[in-house]
ZALUM-652835 format. One line per field, with one value per residue (C-alpha): residue in three letters; x, y, z. Coordinates in Angstrom, 3 decimals, decimal comma. Example, Ala and Ser with C-alpha at 12.3 -4.5 7.8 and 13.67 -1.06 7.14 Angstrom:
BEGIN
resn <- ALA_SER
x <- 12,300_13,670
y <- -4,500_-1,060
z <- 7,800_7,140
% end
This chain:
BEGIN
resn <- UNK_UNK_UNK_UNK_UNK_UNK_UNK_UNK_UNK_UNK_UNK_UNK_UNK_UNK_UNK_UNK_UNK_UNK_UNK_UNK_UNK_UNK_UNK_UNK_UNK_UNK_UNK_UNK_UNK_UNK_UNK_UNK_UNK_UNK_UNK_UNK_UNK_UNK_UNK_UNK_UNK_UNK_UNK_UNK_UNK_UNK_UNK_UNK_UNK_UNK_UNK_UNK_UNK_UNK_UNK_UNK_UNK_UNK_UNK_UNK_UNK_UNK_UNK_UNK_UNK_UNK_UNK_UNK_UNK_UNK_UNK_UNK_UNK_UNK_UNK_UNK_UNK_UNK_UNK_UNK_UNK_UNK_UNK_UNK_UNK_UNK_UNK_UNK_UNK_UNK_UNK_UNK_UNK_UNK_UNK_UNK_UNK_UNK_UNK_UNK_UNK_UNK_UNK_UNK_UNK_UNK_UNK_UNK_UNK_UNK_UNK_UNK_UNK_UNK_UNK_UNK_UNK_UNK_UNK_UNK_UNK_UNK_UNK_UNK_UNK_UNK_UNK_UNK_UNK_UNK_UNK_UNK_UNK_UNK_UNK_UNK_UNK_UNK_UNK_UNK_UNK_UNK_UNK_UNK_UNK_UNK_UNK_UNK_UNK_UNK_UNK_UNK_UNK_UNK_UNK_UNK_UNK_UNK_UNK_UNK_UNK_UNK_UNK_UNK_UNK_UNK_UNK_UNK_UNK_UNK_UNK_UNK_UNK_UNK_UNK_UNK_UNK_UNK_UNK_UNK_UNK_UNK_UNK_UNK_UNK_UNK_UNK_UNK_UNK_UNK_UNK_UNK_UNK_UNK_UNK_UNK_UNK_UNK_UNK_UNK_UNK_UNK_UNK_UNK_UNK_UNK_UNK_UNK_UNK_UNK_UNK_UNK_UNK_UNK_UNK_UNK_UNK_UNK_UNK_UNK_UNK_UNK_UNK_UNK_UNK_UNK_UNK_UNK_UNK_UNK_UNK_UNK_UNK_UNK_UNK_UNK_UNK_UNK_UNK_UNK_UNK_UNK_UNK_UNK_UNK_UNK_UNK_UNK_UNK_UNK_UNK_UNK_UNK_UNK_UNK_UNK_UNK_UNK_UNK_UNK_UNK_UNK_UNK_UNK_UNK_UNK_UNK_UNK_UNK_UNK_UNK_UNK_UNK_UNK_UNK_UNK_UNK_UNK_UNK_UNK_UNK_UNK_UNK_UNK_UNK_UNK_UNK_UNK_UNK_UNK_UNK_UNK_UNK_UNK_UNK_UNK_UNK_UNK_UNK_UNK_UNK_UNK_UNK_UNK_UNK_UNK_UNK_UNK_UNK_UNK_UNK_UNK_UNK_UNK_UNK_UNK_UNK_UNK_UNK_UNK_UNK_UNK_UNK_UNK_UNK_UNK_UNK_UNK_UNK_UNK_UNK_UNK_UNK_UNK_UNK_UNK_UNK_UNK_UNK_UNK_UNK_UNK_UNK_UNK_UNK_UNK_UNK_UNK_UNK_UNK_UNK_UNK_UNK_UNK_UNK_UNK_UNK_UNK_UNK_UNK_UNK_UNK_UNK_UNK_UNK_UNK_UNK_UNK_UNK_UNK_UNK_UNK_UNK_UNK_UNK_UNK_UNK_UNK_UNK_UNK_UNK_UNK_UNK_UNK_UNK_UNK_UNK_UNK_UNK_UNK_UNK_UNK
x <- -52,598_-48,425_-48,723_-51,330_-50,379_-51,674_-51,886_-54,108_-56,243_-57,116_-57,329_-59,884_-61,608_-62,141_-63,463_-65,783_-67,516_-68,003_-69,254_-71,932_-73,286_-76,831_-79,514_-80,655_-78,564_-75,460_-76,753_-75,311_-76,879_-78,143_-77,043_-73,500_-73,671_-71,561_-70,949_-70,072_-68,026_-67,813_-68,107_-71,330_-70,843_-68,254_-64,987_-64,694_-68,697_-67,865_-64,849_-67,299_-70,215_-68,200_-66,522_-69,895_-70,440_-67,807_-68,367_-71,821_-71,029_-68,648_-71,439_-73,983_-71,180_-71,549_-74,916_-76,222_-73,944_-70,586_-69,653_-73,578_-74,331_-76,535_-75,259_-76,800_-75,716_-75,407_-74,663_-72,788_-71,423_-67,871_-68,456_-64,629_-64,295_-61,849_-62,737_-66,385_-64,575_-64,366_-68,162_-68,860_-67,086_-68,712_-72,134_-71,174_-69,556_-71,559_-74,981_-75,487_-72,853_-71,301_-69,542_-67,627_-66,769_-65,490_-64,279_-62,760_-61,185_-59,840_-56,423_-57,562_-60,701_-59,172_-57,134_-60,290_-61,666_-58,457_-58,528_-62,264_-61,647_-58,509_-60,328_-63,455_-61,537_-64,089_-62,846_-61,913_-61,419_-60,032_-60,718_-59,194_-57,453_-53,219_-52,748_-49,323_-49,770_-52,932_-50,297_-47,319_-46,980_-51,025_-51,336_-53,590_-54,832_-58,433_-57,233_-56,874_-56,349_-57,580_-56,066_-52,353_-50,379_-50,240_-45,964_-46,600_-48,208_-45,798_-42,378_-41,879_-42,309_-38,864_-37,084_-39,100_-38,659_-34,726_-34,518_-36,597_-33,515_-35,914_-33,610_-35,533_-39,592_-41,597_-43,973_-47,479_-50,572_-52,805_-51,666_-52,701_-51,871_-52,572_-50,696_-47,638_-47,305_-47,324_-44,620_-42,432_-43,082_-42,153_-39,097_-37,832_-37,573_-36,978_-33,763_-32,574_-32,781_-30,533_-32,988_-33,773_-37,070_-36,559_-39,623_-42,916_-45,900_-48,973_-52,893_-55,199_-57,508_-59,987_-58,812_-58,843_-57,435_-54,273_-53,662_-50,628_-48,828_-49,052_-47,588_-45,096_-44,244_-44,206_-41,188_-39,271_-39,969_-38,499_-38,458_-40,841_-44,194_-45,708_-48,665_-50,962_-54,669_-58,209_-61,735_-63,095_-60,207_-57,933_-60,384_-59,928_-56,122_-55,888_-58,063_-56,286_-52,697_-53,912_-55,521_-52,328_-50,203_-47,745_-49,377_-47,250_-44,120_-43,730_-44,546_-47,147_-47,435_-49,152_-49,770_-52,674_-55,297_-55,170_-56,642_-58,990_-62,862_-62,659_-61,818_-65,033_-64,993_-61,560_-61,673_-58,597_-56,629_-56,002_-54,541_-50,918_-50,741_-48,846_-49,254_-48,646_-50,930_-51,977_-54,895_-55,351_-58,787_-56,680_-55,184_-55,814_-56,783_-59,936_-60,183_-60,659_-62,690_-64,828_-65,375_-65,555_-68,460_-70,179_-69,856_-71,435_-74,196_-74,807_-74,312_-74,910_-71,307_-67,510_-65,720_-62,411_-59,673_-62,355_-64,739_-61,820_-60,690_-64,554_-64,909_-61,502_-62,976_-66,226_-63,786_-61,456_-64,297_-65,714_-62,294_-62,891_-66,182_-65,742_-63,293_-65,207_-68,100_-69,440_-69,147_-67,719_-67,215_-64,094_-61,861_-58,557_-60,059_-61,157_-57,967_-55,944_-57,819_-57,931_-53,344_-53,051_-55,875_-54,838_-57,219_-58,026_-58,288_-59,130_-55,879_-54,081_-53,694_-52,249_-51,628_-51,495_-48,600_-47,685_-48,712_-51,865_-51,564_-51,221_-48,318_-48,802_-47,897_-47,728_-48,386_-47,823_-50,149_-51,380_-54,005_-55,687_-58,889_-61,219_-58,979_-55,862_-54,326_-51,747_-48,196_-46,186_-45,350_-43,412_-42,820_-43,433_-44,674_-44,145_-44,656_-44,695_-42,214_-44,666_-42,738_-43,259_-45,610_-45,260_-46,414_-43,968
y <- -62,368_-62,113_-61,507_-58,894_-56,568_-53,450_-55,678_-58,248_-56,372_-54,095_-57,366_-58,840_-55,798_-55,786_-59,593_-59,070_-55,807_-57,932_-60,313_-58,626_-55,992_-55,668_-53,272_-51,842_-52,485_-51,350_-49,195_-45,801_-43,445_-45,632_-44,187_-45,476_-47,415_-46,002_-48,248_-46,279_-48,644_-46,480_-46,083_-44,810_-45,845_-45,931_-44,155_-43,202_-42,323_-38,557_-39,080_-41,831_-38,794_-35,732_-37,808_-38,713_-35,274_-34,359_-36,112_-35,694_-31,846_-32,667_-34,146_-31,315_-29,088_-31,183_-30,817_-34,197_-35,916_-37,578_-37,856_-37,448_-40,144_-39,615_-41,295_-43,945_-44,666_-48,176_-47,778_-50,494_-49,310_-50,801_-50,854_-49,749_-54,438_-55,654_-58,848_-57,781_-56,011_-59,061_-59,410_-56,127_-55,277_-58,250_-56,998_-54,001_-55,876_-59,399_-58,330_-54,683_-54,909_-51,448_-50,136_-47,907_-48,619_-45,932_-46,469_-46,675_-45,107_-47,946_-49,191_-53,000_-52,799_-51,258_-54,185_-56,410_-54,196_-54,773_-58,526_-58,115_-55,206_-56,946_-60,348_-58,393_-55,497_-53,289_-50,009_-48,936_-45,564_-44,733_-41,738_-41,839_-44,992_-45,068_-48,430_-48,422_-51,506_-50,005_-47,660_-50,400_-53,717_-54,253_-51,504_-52,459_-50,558_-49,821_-49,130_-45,227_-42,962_-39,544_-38,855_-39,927_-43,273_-43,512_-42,581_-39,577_-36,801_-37,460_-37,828_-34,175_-33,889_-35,030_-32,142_-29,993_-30,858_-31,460_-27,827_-27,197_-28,750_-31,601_-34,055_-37,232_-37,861_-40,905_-42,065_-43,500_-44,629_-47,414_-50,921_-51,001_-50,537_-46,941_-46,504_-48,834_-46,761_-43,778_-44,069_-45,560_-42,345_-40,495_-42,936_-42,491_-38,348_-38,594_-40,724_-39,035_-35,775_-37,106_-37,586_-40,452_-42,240_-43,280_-45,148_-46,266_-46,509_-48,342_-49,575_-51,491_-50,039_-48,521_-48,351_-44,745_-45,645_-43,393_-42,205_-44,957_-44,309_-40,355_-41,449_-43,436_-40,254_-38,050_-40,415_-40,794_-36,487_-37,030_-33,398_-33,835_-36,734_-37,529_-39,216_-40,687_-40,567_-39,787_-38,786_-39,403_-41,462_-38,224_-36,026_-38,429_-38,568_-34,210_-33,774_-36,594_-35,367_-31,587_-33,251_-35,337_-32,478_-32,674_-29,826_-26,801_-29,302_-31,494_-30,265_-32,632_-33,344_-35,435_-36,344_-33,876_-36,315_-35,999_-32,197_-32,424_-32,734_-32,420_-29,003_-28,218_-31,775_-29,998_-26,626_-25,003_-28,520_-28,105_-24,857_-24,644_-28,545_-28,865_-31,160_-32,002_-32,841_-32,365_-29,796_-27,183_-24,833_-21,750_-22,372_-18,796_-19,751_-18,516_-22,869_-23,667_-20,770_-21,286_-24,883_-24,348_-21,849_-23,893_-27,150_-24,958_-23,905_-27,422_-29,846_-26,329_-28,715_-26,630_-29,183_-31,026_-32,833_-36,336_-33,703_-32,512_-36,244_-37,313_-34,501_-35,308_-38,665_-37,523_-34,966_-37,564_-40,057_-36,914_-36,575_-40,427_-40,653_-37,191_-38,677_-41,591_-39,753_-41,852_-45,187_-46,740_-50,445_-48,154_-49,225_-48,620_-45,133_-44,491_-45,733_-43,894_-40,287_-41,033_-41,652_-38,069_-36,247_-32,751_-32,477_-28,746_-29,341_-27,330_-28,439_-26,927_-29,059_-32,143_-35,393_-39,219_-41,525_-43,648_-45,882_-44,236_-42,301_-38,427_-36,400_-33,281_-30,610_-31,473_-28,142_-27,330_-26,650_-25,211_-24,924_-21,514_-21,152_-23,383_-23,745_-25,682_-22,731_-23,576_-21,849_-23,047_-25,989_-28,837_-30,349_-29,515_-32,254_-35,381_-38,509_-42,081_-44,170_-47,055_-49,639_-53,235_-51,751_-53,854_-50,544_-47,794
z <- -22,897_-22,579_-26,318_-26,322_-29,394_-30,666_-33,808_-32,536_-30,864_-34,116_-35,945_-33,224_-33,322_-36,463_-36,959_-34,289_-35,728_-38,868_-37,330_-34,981_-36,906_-35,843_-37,757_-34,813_-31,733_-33,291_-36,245_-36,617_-35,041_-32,358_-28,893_-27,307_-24,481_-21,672_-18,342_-15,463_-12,881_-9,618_-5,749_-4,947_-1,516_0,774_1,880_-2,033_-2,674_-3,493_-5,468_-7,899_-7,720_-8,911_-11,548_-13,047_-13,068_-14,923_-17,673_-17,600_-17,645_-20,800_-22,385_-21,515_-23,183_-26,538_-26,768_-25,183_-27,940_-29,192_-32,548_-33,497_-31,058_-28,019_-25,086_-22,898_-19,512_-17,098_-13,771_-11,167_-7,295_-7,449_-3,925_-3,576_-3,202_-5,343_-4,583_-6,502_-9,250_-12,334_-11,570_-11,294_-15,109_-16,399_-15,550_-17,988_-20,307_-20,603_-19,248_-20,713_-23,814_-22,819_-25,829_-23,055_-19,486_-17,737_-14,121_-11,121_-8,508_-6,154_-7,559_-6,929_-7,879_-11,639_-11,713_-12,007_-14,550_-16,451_-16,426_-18,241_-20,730_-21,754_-22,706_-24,324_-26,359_-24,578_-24,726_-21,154_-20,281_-16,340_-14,413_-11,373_-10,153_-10,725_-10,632_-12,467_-14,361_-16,072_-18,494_-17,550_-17,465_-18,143_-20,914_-23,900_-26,930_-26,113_-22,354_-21,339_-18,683_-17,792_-14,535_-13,374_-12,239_-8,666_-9,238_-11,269_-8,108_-5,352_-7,392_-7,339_-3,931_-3,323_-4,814_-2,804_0,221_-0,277_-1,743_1,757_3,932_4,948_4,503_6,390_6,004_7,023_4,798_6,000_4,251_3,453_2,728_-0,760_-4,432_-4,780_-1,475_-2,385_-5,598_-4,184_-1,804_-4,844_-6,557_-3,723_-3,040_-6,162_-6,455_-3,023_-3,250_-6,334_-4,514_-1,816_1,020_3,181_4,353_7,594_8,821_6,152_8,226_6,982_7,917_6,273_3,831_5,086_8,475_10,043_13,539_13,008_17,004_17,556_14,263_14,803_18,307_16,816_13,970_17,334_18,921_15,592_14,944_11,246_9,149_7,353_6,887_3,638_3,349_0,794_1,532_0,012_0,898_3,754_5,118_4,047_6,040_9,669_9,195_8,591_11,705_13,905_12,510_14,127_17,002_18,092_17,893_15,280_12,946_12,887_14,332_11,727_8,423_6,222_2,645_-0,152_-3,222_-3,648_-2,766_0,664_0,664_-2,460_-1,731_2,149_2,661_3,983_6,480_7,733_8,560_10,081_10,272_6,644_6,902_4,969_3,692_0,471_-1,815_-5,073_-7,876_-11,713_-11,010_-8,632_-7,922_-8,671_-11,635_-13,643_-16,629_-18,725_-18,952_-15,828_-14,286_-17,055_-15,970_-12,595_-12,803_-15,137_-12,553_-10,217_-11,477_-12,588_-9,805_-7,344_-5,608_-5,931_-8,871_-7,858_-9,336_-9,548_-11,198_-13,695_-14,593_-15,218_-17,463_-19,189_-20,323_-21,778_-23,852_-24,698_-25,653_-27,431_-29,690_-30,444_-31,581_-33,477_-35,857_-36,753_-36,995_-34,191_-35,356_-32,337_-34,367_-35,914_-32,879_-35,102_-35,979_-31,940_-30,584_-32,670_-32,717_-29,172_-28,792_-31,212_-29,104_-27,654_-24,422_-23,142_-19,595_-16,609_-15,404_-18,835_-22,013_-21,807_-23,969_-24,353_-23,688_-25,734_-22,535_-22,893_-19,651_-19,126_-19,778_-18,260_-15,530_-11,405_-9,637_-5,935_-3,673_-0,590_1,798_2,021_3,253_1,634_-1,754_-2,704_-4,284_-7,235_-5,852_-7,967_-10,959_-9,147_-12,413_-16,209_-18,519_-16,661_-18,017_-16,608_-16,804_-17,651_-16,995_-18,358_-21,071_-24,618_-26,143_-25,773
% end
């Protein structure tokens, strides 16, 4: 698959719709076959729910259709086990001949998916998970993303705290991809900014025994710690962080993770975290209060950034399927709709890549209350460096 070329791929694509035209199965105007990979249980089981949600919500907003086509929907718990994940695709894509597979939010696990979607030509749209290679080194033409690359949220973060006089930080999360990735995003704004990392702290995934690595941040009392996390994980380390200590000491940030979803698990241990991420509950825009109210009354849940980047996919499948008129055997005619597509977000318009990921606005956030209120835009318009990827 070194060779994997936008030009193959269309070519492939279009042999095989030739060839498998079916009168009924694949007739227009039958429904399109959506496969939903995600954690429904687990560390990551709310992050999977509220990004069904979404773009079940996106779909409610279309009338129950895309592109004329009503929807039909097969479900598989990713079980956050990337060690599960090529089995877990194929069951989509072999067994239940998704036309669709939308999913994950574990960086390993979406490297499975990958390996599948890459050898079908299934088109593949992602969520959540950052994996960098998904937009980099790994990027395809029927692969897209909704939500970020594990570099893009905590790069900015580096200016900030520099401009803050926090010129030293340790750096702790899991030891895994998402993790890995986000302390090289970090690294790099970080170092360009002129500060220094003195100590990167990590624990296997999903191991929430933090107490001797806070002790060991407590000895080493660096100006600042920065910190990738997630659900409930991300809600352990907040209260343990307050509990050992260091909050209102040391000051704590993240990529914006770490406070989105859990507010409620929190409380007052939350209080004044800032973080840095592509949506915010207070951005004030007719968009996004709009959306939120409507999530409410919906799900009767508060939406978050999972919620946002769910409903992001069923609009940016939406743009596809619209310009074929829902004929989704036009893969040259989705793939390309879907590169030019324009997608009014919650989190503010943003478009494709030509990696296929994101480029759009990183706000800064804080804690107040019970809301991750937007204070400020860390960085306008910031694209991935997608490294390794044949197609930029």
């Amino acid at each position: 698959m070194s060779q994997y070329t936008r030009r193959n791929f269309l070519k492939g694509g279009a042999a095989v719709a030739g060839a498998t035209l079916l009168p009924a199965a694949r007739a227009q105007g039958a429904r399109v076959k959506v496969g939903l990979m995600l954690p429904y249980t687990g560390t990551y089981a709310q992050l999977g729910v509220a990004i069904e949600n979404g773009f079940r919500l996106a779909l409610a907003e279309h009338g129950g259709k895309f592109g004329g086509r009503e929807i039909e929907f097969y479900k598989v718990d990713d079980e956050s086990d990337p060690g599960k994940a090529p089995e877990n695709a194929n069951k989509l894509v072999q067994r239940d001949k998704v036309d669709v597979l939308v999913g994950t939010v574990h960086s390993g696990v979406e490297m499975g998916i990958i390996k599948v979607v890459r050898e079908s030509g299934t088109l593949h749209i992602i969520p959540n998970a950052g994996a960098d290679a998904a937009t980099g080194g790994m990027c395809a033409p029927n692969i897209f993303r909704t939500s970020f690359s594990n570099w893009q949220p905590p790069y900015p973060l580096g200016k900030i705290l520099m401009d803050r006089g926090l010129k030293s930080a340790v750096f702790i999360t899991w030891k895994y991809g998402a993790g890995e990735e986000s302390l090289g995003g970090f690294r790099d704004g970080y170092s360009k900014a002129g500060g220094k990392i003195v100590k990167e702290l990590f624990l296997p995934f999903p191991n929430v025994e933090f107490q001797a690595l806070l002790t060991e941040i407590a000895a080493i009392k660096p100006d600042a710690v920065v910190c990738f996390f997630a659900g409930g994980g991300a809600a352990k380390f907040i209260r343990d962080y307050a509990a050992a200590g260091l909050k209102g000491k040391i000051p704590l940030f993240g990529a914006g993770f770490l406070t989105d979803g859990i507010l409620d698990a929190v409380g007052d241990a939350a209080q004044g975290i800032e973080t840095t991420l592509h949506y915010g509950d207070g951005i004030e825009t007719k968009r996004n209060k709009d959306f939120r109210l409507a999530y409410a009354k919906t799900f009767l849940l508060q939406p978050d950034v999972y919620a946002v980047q769910g409903y992001d996919a069923g609009l940016l499948l939406a743009a596809g399927l619209a310009a074929v008129k829902g004929d989704i055997n036009n893969k040259a005619g989705m793939i390309k709709a879907m590169e030019a597509a324009r997608i009014d977000s919650p989190r503010g318009p943003w478009t494709m890549s030509k990696a296929h990921n994101p480029i759009q606005d990183i706000y800064l956030r804080r804690v107040v209350g019970k809301e991750n209120k937007v204070i400020g835009v860390a960085h306008k318009a910031l694209a991935d460096p997608a490294r390794g990827c044949k197609m930029v």
